[in-house]
KOLKE-80157 format. One record per residue (C-alpha): residue number from 0; residue in three letters; x negated, y, z. Coordinates in steps of 0.02 Angstrom, whole numbers, plus 50000, padded with zeros to 5 digits. Layout:
MARLO num residuo    c1    c2    c3
MARLO NUM     ALA     X     Y     Z
...
END
This chain:
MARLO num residuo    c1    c2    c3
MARLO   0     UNK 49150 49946 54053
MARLO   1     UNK 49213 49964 53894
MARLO   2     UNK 49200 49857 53760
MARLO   3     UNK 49218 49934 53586
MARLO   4     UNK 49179 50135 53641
MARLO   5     UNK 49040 50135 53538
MARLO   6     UNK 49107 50062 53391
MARLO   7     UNK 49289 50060 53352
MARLO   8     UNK 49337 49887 53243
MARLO   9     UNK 49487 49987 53171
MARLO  10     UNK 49348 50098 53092
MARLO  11     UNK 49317 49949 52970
MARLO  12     UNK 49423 49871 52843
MARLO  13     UNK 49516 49747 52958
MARLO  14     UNK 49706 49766 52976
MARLO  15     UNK 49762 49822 53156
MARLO  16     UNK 49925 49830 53240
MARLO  17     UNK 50016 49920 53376
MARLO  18     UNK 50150 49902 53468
MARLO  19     UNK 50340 49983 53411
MARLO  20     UNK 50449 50111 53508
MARLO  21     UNK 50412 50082 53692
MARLO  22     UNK 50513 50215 53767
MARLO  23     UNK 50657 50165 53655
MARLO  24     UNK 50642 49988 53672
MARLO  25     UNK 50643 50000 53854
MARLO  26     UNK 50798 50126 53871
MARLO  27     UNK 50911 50035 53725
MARLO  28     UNK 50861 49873 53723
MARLO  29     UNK 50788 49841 53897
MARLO  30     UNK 50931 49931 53989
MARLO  31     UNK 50781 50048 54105
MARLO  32     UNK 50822 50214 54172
MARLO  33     UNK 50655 50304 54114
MARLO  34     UNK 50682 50486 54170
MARLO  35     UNK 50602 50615 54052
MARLO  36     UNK 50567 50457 53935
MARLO  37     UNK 50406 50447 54069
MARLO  38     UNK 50369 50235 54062
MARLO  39     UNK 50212 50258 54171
MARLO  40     UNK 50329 50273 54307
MARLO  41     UNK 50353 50080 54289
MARLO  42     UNK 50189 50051 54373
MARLO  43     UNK 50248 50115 54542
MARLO  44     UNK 50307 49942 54573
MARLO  45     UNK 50277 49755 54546
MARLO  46     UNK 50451 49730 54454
MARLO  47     UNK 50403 49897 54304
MARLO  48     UNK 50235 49823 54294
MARLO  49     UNK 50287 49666 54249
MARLO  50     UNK 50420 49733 54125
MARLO  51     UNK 50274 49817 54043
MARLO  52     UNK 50175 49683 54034
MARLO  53     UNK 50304 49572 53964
MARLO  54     UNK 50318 49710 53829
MARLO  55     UNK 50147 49732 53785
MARLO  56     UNK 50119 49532 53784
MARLO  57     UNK 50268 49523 53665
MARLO  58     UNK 50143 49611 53538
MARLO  59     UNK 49973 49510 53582
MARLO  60     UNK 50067 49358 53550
MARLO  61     UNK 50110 49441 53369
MARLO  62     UNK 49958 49506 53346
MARLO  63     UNK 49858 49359 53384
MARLO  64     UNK 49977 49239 53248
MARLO  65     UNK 49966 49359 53138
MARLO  66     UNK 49770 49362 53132
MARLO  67     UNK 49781 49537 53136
MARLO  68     UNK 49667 49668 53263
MARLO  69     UNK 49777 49753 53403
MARLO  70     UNK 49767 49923 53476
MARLO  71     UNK 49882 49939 53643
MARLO  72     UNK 49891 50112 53699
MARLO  73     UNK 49922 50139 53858
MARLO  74     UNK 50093 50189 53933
MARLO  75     UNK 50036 50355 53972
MARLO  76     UNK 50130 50476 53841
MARLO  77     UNK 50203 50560 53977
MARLO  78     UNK 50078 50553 54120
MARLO  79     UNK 50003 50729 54112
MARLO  80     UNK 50039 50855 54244
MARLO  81     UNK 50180 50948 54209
MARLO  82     UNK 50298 50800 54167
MARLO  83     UNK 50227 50693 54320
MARLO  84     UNK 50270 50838 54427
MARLO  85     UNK 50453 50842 54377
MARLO  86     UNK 50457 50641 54445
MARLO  87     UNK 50370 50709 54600
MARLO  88     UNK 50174 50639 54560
MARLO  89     UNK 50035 50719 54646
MARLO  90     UNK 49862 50744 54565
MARLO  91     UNK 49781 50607 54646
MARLO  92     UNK 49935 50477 54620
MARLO  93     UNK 49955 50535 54425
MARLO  94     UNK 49790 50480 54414
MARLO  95     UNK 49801 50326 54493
MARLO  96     UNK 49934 50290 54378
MARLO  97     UNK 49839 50319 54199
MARLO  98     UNK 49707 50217 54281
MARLO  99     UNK 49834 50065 54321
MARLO 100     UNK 49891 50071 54138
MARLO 101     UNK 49728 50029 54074
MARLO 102     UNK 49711 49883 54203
MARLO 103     UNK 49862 49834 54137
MARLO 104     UNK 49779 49820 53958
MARLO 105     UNK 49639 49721 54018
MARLO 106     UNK 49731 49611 54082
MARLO 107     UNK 49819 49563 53925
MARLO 108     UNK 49655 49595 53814
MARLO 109     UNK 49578 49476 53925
MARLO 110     UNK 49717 49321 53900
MARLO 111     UNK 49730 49374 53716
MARLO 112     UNK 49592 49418 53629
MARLO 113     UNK 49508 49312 53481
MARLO 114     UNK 49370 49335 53360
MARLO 115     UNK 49509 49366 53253
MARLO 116     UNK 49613 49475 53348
MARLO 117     UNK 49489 49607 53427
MARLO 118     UNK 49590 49695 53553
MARLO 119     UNK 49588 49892 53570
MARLO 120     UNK 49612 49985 53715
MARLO 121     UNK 49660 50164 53700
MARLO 122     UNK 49706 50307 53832
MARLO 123     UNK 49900 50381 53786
MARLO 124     UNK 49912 50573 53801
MARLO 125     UNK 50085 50639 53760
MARLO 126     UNK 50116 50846 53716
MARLO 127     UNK 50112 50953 53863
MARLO 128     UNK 50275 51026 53801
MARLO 129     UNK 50426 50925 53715
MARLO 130     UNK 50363 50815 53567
MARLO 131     UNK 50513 50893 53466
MARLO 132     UNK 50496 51074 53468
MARLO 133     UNK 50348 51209 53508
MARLO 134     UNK 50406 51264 53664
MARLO 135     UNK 50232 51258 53768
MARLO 136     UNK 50098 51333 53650
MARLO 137     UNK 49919 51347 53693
MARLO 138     UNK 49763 51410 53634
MARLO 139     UNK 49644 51264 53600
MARLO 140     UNK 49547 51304 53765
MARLO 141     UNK 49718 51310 53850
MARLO 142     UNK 49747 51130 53776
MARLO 143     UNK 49561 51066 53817
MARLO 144     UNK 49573 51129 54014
MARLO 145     UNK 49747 51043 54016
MARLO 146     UNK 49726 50887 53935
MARLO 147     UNK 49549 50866 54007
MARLO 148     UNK 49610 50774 54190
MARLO 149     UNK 49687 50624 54096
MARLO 150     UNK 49541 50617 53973
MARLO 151     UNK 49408 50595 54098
MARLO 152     UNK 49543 50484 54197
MARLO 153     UNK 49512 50361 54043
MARLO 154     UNK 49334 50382 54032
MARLO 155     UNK 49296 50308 54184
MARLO 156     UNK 49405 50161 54163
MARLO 157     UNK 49389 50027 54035
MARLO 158     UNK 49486 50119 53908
MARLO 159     UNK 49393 50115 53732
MARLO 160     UNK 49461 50271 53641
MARLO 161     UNK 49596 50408 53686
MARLO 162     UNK 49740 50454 53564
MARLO 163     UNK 49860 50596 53561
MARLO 164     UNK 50054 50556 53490
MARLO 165     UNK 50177 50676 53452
MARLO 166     UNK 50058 50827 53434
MARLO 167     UNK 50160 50982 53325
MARLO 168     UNK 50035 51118 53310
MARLO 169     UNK 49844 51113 53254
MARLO 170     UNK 49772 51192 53433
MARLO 171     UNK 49837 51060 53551
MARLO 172     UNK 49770 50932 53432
MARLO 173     UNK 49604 51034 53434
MARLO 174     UNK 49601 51042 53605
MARLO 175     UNK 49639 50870 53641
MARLO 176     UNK 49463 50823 53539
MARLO 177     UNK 49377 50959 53615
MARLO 178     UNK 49416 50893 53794
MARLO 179     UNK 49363 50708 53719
MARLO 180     UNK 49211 50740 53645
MARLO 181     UNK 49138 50831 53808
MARLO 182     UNK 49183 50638 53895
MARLO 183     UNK 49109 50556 53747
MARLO 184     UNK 49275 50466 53712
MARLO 185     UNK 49328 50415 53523
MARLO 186     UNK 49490 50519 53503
MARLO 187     UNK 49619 50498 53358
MARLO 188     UNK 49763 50621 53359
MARLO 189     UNK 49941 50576 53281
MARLO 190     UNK 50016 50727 53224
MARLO 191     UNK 50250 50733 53228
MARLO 192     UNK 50313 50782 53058
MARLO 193     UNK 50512 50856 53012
MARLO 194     UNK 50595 50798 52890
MARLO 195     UNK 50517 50955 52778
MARLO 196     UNK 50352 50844 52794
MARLO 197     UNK 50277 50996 52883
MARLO 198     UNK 50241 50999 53086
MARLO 199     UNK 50379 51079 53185
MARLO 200     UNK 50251 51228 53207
MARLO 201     UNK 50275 51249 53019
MARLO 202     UNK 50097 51193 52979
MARLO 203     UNK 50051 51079 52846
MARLO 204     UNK 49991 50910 52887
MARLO 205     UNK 49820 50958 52764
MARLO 206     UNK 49813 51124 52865
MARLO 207     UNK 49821 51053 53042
MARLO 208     UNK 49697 50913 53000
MARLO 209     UNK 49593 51012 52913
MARLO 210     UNK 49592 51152 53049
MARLO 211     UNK 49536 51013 53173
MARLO 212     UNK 49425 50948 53062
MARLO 213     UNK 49337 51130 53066
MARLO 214     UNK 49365 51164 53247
MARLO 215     UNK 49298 51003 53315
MARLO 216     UNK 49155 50968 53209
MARLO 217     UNK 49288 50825 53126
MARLO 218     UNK 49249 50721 53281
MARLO 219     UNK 49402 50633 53286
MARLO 220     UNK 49387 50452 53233
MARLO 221     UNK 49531 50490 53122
MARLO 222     UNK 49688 50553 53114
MARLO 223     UNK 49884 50461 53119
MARLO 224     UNK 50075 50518 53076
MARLO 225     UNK 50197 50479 53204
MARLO 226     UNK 50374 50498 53253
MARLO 227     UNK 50444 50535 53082
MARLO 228     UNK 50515 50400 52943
MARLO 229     UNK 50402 50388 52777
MARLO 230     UNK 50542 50459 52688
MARLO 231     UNK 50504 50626 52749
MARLO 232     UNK 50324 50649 52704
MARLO 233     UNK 50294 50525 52557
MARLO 234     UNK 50301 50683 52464
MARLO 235     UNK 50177 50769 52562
MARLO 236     UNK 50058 50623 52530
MARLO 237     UNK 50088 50614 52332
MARLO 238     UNK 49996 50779 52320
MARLO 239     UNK 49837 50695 52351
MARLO 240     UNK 49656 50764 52423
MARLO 241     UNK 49492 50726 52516
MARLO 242     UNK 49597 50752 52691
MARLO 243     UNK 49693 50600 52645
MARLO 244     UNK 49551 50503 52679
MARLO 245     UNK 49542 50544 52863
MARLO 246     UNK 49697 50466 52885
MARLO 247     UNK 49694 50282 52939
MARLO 248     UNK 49865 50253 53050
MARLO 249     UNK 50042 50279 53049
MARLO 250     UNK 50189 50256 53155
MARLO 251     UNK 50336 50313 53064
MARLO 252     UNK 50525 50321 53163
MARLO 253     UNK 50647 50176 53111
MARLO 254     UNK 50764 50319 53088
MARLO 255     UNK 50780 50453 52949
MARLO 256     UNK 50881 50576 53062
MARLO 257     UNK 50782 50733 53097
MARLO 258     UNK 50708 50756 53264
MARLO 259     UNK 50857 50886 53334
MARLO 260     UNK 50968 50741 53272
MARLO 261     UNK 50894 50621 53366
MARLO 262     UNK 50870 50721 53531
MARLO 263     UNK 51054 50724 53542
MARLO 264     UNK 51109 50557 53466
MARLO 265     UNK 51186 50444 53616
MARLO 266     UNK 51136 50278 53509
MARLO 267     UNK 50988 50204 53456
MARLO 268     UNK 50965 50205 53249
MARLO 269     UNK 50847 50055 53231
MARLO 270     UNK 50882 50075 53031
MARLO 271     UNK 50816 49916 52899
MARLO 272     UNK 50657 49838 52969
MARLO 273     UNK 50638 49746 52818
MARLO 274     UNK 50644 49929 52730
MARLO 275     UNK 50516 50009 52848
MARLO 276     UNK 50400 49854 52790
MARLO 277     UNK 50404 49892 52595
MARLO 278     UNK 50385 50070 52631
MARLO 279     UNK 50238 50057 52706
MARLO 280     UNK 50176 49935 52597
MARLO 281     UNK 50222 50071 52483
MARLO 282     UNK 50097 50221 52543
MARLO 283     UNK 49959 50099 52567
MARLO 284     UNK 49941 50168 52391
MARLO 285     UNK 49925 50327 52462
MARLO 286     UNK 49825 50315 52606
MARLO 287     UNK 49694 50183 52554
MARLO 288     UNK 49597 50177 52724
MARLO 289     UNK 49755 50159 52851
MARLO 290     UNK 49714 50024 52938
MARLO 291     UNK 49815 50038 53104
MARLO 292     UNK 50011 50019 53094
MARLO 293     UNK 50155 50020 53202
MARLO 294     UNK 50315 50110 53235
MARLO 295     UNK 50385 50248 53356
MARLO 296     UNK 50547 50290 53388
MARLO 297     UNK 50707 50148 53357
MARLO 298     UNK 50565 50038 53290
MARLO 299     UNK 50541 49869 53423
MARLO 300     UNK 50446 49700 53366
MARLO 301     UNK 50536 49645 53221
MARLO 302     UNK 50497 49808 53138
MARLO 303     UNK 50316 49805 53181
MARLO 304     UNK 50323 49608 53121
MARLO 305     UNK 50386 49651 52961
MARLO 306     UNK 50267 49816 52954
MARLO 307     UNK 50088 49704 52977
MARLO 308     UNK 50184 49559 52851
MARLO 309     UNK 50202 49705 52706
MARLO 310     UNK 50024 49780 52738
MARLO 311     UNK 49952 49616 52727
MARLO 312     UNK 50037 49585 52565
MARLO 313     UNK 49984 49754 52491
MARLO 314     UNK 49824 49748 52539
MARLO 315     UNK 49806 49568 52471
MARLO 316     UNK 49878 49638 52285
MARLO 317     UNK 49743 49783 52291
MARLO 318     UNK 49619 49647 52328
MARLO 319     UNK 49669 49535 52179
MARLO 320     UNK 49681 49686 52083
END
């Protein structure tokens, strides 16, 4: 069963980590043909499970020197049914695939975990449309019916929380948490920012959290950014408000090139990791209760390393403060 669904450790004032870019890292840097950027397709065999593993281990080992908390989130971005149907999945085998990822987690919670390092385990749900643009909308009962499979997928495993990446408009996001909260499941949703700081449905990030707040009863366990660099929605956060405070993760691109410039960019951008460190070491000013960091697209260990590093230094100087 699972061991932190009734209380997520993030939720307190302990610094967590996650992992970087996995898609990237495993199509630039790993040399893996990953069709439709779909990594739970790894598990189909011994020789992708054991490249994922190897990945995700990569990141217990850091999180466990670091004496830092770790939530792994499953390699499911991608396994909902309209991409797992382009790679030929049926119903039943798309299933058995979300539910393989979590084993997968156990398994490295289980060699890895330390009073010091609680482990995380959280349930990956990707858009049903392209992360980029808002090409599939739904209503937020369209979202809830489609997103509900994988959801109570990860409620019968030993999955601890489900989280939605790369969401870019308020009523996926809404439905998302409505389809979590009828499975009991802690949800967190990670909404995709332009460069404008605003969602590619041209939403504010205040308005689309705030809408979900509304919609939902605020029964997310919080809220993250993802997939965009902190350059292009410091701004946004500098304006301050209450909604700020529902905010506790980020995992910004290594990249500053917009999303259409990165959907069509043949190389991998991995930009300063060093940089990425400071600058969110930076908006810990801003958002006072993030306590779960890692990176998304370009962004591989050393980022993340240099990430938890700066976080633990800022959050040391507000201590001594």
């Amino acid at each position: 069963m699972s061991k932190y669904r009734k209380h997520l450790p993030q939720l307190n004032d302990q610094l967590f980590m996650t992992d970087g870019g996995l898609e990237t890292t495993l199509i630039f840097h790993q040399k893996l043909d990953l069709p439709y950027f779909a990594a739970f397709d790894l598990l189909k065999d011994e020789a992708g499970t054991a490249q994922l593993e190897g990945y995700f281990r990569r990141y217990a080992e850091m999180a466990r020197g670091e004496n830092v908390g770790l939530v792994l989130e499953a390699p499911t971005w991608r396994a909902n049914p309209d991409w797992a149907r382009k790679l030929g999945y049926s119903d039943a085998a798309l299933a058995d695939a979300n539910r393989k990822a979590i084993s997968l987690l156990v398994r490295i919670r289980d060699e890895y975990e330390t009073p010091a390092t609680p482990i995380v385990i959280s349930g990956n749900l990707g858009p049903r449309g392209d992360g980029y643009r808002v090409d599939a909308r739904m209503s937020a009962d369209e979202a809830r019916a489609y997103h509900a499979p994988q959801i109570e997928t990860f409620a019968a495993t030993d999955a601890d929380m489900v989280a939605a990446f790369t969401i870019n408009y308020a009523e996926e996001g809404i439905g998302v948490v409505q389809a979590a909260k009828a499975c009991g499941m802690p949800v967190a949703v990670a909404f995709t920012l332009e460069t404008d700081g605003r969602l590619p449905s041209g939403d504010t990030l205040q308005h689309a959290v705030e809408r979900t707040d509304a919609d939902t009863g605020a029964y997310a366990v919080y809220y993250l950014i993802n997939c965009a660099h902190p350059t292009h929605f410091d701004g946004v956060l500098r304006g301050g408000g209450e909604w700020l405070a529902r905010i506790r993760g980020l995992r910004a691109n290594a990249s500053r090139r917009s999303h259409a410039e990165l959907d069509e960019a043949p190389d991998l951008d991995d930009g300063d990791p060093g940089e990425l460190g400071r600058q969110y070491g930076a908006l810990r000013g801003l958002l006072p209760r993030m306590t779960v960091v890692g990176g998304c697209c370009g962004t591989d260990h050393r980022h993340v390393e240099q990430i938890c590093r700066a976080m633990k230094e800022a959050r040391g100087a507000q201590v001594g403060a």
